[in-house]
PATORVO-936423 format. One record per residue: chain; residue number from 1; x, y, z of N, C-alpha, C, O in turn; residue in three letters. Coordinates in nm, 4 decimals. Atoms other than C-alpha are relative to their C-alpha. Layout:
BEGIN
  ch    i    n.east   n.north      n.up   ca.east  ca.north     ca.up    c.east   c.north      c.up    o.east   o.north      o.up   aa
   A  NUM         X         Y         Z         X         Y         Z         X         Y         Z         X         Y         Z  ALA
...
***
This chain:
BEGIN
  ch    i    n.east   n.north      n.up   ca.east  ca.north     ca.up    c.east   c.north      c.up    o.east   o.north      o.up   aa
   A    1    0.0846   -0.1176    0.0000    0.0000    0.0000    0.0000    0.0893    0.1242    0.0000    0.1897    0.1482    0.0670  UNK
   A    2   -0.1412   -0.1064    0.0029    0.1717    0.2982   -0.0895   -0.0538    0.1387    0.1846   -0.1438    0.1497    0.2679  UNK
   A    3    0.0107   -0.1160   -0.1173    0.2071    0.6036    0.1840    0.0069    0.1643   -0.0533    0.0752    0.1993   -0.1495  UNK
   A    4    0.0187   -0.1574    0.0676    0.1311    0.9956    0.1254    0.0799    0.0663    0.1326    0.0401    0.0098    0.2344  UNK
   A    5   -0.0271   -0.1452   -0.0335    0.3320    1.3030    0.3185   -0.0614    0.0768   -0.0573   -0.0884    0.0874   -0.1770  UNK
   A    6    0.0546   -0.1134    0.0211    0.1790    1.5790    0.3674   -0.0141    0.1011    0.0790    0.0098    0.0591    0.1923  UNK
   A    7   -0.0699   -0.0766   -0.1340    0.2009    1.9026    0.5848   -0.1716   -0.0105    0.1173   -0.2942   -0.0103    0.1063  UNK
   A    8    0.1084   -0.0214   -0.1655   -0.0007    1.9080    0.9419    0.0133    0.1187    0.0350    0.1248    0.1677    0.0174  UNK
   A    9    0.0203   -0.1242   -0.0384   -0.0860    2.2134    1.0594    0.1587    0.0675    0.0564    0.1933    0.0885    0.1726  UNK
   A   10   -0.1289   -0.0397   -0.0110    0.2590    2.3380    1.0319    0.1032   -0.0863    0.0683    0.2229   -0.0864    0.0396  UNK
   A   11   -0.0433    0.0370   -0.1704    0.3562    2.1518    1.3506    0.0909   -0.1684   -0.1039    0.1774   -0.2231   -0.0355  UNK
   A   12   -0.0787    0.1078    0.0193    0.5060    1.8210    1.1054   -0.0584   -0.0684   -0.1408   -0.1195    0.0030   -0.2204  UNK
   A   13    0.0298    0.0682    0.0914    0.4374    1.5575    0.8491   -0.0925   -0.1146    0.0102   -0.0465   -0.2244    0.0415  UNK
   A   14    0.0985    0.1204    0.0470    0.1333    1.3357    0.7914   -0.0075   -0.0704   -0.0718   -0.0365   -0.0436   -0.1884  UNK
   A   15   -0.0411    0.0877    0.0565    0.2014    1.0063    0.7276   -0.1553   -0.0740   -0.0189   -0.2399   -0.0670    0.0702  UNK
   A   16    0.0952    0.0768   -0.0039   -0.0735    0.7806    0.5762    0.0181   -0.0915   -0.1093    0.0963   -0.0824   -0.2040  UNK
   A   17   -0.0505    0.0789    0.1025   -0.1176    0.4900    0.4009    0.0007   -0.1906    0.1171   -0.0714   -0.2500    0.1973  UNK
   A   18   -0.0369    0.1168   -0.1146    0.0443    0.1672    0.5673    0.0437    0.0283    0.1465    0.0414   -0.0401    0.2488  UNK
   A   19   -0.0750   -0.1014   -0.1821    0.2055    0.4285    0.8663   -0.1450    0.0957    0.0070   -0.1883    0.1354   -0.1011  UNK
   A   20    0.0832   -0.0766   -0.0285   -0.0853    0.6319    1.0073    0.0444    0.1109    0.1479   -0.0022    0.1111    0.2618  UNK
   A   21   -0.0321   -0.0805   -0.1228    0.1031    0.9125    1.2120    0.0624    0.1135   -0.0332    0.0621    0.1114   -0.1563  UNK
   A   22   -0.0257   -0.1303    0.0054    0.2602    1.2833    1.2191    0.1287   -0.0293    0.0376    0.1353   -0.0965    0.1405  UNK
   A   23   -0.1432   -0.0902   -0.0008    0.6147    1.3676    1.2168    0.0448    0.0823    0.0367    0.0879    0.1663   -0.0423  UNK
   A   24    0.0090   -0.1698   -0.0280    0.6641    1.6388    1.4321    0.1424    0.0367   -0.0580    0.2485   -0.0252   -0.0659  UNK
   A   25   -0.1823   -0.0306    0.0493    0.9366    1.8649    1.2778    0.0568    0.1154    0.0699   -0.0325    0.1960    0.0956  UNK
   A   26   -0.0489   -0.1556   -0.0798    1.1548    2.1728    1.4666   -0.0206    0.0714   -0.0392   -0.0747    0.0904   -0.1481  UNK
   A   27   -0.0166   -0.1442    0.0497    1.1949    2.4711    1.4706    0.1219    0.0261   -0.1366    0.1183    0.1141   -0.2226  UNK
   A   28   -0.0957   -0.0014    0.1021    1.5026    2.4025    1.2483   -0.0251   -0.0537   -0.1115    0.0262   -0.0033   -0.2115  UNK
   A   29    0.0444    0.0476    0.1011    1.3628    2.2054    1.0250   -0.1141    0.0479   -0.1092   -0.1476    0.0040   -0.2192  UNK
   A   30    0.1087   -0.1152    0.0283    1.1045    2.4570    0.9528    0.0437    0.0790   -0.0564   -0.0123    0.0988   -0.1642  UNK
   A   31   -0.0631   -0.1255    0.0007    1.3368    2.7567    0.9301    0.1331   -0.0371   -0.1138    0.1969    0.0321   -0.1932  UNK
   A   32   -0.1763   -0.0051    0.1213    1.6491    2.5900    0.7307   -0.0747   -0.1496   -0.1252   -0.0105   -0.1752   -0.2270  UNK
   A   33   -0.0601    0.1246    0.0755    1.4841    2.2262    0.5653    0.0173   -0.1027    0.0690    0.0702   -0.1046    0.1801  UNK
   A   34   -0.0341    0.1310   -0.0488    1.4863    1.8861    0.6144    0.0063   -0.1361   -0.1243   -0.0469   -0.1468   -0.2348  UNK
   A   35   -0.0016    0.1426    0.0846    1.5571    1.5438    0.4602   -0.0546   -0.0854    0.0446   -0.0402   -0.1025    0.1657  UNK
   A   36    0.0843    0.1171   -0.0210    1.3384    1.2567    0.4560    0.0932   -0.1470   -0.0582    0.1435   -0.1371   -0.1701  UNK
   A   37   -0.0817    0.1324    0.0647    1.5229    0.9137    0.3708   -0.0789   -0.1048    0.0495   -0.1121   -0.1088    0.1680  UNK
   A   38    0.0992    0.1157   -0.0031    1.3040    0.5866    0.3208    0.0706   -0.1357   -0.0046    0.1612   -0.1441   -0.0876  UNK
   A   39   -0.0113    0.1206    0.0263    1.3656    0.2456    0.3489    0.0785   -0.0854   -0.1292    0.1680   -0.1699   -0.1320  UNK
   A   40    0.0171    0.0475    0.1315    1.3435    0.1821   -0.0166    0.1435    0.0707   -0.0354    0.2178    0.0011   -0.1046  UNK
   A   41   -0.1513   -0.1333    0.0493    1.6636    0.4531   -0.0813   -0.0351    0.1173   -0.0670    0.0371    0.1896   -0.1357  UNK
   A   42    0.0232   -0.1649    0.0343    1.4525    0.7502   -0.1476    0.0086    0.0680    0.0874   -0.0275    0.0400    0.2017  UNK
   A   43   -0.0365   -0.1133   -0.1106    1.5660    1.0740    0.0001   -0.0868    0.0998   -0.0737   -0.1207    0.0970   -0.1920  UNK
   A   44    0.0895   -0.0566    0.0525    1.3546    1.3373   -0.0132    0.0487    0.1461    0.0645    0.0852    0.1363    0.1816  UNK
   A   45   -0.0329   -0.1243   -0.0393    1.4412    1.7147    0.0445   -0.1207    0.1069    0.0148   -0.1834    0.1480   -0.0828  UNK
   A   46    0.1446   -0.0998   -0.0720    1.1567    1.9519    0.2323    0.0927    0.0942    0.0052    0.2151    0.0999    0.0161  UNK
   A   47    0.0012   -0.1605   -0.0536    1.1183    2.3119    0.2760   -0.1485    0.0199    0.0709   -0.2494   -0.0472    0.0493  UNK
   A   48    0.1369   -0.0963   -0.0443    0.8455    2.5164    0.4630   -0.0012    0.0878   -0.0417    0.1121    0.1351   -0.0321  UNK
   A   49   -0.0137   -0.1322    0.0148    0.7525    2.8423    0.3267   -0.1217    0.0771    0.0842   -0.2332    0.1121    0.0454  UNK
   A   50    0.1019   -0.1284   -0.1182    0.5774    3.0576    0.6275   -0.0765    0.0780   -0.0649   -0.1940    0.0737   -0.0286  UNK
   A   51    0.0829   -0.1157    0.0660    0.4446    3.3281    0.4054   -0.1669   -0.0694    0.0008   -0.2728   -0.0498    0.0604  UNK
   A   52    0.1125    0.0740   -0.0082    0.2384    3.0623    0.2719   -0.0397   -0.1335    0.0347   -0.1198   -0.2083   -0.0215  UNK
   A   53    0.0375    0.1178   -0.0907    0.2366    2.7935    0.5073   -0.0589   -0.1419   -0.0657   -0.1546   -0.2146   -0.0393  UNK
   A   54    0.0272    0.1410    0.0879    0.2799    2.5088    0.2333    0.1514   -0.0117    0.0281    0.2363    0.0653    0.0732  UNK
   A   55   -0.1436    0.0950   -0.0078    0.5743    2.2393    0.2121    0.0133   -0.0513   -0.1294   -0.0753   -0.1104   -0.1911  UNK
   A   56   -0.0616    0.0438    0.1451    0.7869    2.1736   -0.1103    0.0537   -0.1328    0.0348    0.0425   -0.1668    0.1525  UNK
   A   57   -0.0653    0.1129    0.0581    0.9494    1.8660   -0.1974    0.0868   -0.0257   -0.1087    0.0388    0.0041   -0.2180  UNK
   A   58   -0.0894    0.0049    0.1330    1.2287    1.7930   -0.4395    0.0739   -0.1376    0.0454    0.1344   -0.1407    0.1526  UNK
   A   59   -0.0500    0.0664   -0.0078    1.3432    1.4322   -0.5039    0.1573   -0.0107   -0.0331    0.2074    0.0050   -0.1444  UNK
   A   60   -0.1694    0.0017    0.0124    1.7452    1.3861   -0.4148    0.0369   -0.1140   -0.0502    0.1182   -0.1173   -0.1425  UNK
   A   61   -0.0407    0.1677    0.0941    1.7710    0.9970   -0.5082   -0.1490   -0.0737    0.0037   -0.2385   -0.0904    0.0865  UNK
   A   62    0.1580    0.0607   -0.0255    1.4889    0.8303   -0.6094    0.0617   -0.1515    0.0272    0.1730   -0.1943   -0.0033  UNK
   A   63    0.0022    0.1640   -0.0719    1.4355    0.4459   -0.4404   -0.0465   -0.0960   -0.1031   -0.0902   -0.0595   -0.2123  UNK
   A   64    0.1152    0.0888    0.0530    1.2821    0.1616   -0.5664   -0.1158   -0.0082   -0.0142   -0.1665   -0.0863   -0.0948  UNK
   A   65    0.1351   -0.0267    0.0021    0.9693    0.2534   -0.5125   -0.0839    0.0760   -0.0864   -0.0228    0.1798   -0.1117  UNK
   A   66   -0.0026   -0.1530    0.1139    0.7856    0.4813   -0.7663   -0.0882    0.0797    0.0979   -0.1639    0.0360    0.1846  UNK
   A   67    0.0202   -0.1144   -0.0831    0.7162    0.8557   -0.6340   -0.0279    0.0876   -0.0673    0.0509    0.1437   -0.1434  UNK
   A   68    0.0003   -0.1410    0.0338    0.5374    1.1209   -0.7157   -0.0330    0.1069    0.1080   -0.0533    0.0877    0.2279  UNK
   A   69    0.0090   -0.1268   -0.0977    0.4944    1.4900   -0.5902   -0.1164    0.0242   -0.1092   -0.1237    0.0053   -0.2307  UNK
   A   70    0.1190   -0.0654    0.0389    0.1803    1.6248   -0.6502   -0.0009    0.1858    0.0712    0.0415    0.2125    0.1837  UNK
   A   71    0.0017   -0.1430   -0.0235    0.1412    2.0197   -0.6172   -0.1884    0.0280    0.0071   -0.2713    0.0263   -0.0838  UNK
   A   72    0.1701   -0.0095   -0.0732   -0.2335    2.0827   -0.3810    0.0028    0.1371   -0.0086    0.1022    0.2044   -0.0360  UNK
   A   73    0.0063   -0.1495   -0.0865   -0.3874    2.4239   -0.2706    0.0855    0.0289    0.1444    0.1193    0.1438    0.1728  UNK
   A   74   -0.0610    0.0231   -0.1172   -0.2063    2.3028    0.0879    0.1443   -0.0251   -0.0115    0.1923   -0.0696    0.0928  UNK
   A   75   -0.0711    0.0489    0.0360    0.1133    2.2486   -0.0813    0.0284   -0.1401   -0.0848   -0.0589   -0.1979   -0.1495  UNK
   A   76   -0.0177    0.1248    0.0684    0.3191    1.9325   -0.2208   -0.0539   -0.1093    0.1090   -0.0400   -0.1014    0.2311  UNK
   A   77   -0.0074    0.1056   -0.0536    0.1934    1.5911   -0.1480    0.0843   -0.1403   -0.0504    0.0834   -0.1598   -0.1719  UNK
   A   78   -0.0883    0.0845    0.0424    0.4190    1.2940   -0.1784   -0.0590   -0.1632    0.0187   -0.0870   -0.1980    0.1334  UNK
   A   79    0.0194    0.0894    0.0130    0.3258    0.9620   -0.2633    0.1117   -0.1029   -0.0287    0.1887   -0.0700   -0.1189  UNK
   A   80   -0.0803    0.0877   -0.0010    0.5416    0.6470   -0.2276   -0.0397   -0.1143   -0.0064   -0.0889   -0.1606    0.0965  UNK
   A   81    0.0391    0.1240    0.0081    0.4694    0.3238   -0.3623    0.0970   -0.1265   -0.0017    0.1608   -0.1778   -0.0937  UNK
   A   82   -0.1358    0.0970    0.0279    0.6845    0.0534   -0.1913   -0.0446   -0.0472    0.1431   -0.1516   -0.0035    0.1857  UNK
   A   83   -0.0134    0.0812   -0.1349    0.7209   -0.1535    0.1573    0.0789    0.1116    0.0489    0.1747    0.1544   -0.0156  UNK
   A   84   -0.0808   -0.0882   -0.0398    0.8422    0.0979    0.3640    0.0270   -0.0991    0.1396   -0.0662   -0.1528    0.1995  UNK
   A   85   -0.0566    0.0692   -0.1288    1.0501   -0.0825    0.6670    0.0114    0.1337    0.1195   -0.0509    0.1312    0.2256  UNK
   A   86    0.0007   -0.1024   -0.0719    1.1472    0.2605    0.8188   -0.0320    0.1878   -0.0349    0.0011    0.2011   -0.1527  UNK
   A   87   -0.0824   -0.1413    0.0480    1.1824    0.6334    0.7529    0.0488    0.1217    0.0496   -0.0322    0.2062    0.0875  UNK
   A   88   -0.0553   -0.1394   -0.0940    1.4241    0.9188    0.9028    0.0015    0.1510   -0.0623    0.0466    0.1872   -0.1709  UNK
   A   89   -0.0315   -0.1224    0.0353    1.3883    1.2756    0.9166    0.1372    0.0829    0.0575    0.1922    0.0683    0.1667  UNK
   A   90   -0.1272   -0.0416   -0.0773    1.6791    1.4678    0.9698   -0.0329    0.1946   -0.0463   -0.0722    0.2464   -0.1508  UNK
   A   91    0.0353   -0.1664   -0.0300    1.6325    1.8610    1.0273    0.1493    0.0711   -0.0468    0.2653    0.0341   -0.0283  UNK
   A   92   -0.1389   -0.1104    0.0757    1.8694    2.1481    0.8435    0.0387   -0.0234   -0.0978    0.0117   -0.1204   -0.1685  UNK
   A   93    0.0001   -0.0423    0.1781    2.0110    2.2933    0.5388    0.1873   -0.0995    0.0001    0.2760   -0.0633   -0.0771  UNK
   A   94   -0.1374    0.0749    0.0306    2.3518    2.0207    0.5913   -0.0215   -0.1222   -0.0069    0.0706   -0.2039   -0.0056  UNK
   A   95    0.0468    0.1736   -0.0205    2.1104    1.6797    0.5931    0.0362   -0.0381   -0.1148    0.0598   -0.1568   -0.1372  UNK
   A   96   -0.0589    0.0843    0.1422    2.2166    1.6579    0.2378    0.1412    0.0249   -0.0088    0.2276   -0.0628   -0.0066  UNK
   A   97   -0.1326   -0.0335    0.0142    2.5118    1.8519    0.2036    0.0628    0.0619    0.0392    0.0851    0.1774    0.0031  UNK
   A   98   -0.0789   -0.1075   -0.0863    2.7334    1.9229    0.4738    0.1117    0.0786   -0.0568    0.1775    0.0549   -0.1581  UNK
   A   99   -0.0746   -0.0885    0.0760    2.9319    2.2212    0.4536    0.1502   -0.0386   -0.0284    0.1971   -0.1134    0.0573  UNK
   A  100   -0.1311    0.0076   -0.0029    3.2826    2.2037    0.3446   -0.0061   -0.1248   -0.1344    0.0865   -0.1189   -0.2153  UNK
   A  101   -0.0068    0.0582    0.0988    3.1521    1.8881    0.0862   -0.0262    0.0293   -0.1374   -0.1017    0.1003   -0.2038  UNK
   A  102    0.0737   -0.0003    0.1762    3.1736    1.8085   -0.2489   -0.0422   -0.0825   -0.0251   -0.0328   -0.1771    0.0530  UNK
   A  103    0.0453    0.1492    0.0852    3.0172    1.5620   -0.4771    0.0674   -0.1399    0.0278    0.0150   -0.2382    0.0804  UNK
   A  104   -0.0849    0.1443   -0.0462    3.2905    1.2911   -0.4481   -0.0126   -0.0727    0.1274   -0.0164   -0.1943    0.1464  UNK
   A  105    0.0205    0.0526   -0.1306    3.2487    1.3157   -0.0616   -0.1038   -0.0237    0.0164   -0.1167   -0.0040    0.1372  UNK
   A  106    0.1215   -0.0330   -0.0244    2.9024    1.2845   -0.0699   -0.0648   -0.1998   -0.0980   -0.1784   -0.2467   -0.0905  UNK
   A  107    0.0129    0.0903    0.0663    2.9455    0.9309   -0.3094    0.1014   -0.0789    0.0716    0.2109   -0.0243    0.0846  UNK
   A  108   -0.0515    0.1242   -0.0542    3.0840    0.6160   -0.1370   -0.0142   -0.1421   -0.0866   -0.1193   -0.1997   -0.1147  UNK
   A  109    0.0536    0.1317    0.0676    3.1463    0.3043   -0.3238    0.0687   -0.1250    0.1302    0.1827   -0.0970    0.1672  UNK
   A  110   -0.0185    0.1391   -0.0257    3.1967   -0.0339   -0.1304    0.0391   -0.1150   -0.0677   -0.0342   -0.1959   -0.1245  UNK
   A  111   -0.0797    0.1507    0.1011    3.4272   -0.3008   -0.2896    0.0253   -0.1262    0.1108    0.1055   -0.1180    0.2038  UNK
   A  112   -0.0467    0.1042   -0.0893    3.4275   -0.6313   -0.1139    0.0810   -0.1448   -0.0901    0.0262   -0.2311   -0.1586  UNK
   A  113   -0.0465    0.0835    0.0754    3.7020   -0.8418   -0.2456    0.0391   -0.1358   -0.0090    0.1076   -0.1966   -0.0912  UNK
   A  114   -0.0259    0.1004   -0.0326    3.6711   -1.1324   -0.0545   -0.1563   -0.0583    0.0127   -0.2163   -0.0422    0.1189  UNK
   A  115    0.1036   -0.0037    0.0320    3.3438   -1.2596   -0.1931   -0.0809   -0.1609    0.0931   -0.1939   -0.2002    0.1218  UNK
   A  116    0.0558    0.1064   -0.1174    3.3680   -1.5795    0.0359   -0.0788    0.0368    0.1012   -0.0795    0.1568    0.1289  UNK
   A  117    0.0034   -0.0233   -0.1654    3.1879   -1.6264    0.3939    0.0232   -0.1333    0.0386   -0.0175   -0.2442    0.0042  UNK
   A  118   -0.0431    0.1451   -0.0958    3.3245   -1.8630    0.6025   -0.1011   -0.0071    0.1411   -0.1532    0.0950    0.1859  UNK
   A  119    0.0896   -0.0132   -0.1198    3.1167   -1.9786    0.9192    0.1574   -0.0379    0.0709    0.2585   -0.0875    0.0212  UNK
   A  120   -0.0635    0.0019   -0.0866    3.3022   -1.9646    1.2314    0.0074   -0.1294    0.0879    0.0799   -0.1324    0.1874  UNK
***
């Protein structure tokens, strides 16, 4: 069953779907931004805009799952169609890209060259 974000009376994110619950988000997360990261390996990049008390969305990696953003009178809503196991928010304008990085630091590859497992 897929799951929708969407904003709650400022105060966080309304989850529905297979999760039925709110997200509260800070004051920082409000004021600078936040990242959403799913289960599946979608990250998702929020704003608030106060003026008019809607929430953007802009996909940073999309997952396995397919995702759209829909644009409401209440702002964006986000739809995710996938098994979601968990999902973290992380508050501020460095959840994607802390300062001082670049691109390269920001990409990790994993080489494992010992493709055995031995039991103990």
């Amino acid at each position: 069953m897929p799951i929708t974000f969407q904003l709650k009376d400022t105060a966080g994110l309304r989850l529905s779907g297979d999760v039925e619950t709110v997200i509260a988000l800070s004051s920082r997360a409000l004021r600078e931004g936040f990242a959403v990261a799913v289960s599946d390996g979608t990250l998702l990049r929020g704003t608030f805009d106060p003026k008019i008390r809607e929430f953007s969305f802009v996909v940073a990696v999309e997952g396995s799952g397919s995702i759209s953003i829909v644009r409401g009178s209440d702002g964006d809503t986000v739809r995710l169609s996938t098994q979601v196991d968990w999902i973290i928010v992380a508050a501020g304008d460095h959840a994607l890209h802390p300062p001082g990085a670049c691109d390269d630091d920001l990409q990790q590859e994993f080489r494992f060259t010992d493709r055995e497992r031995k039991a103990a």
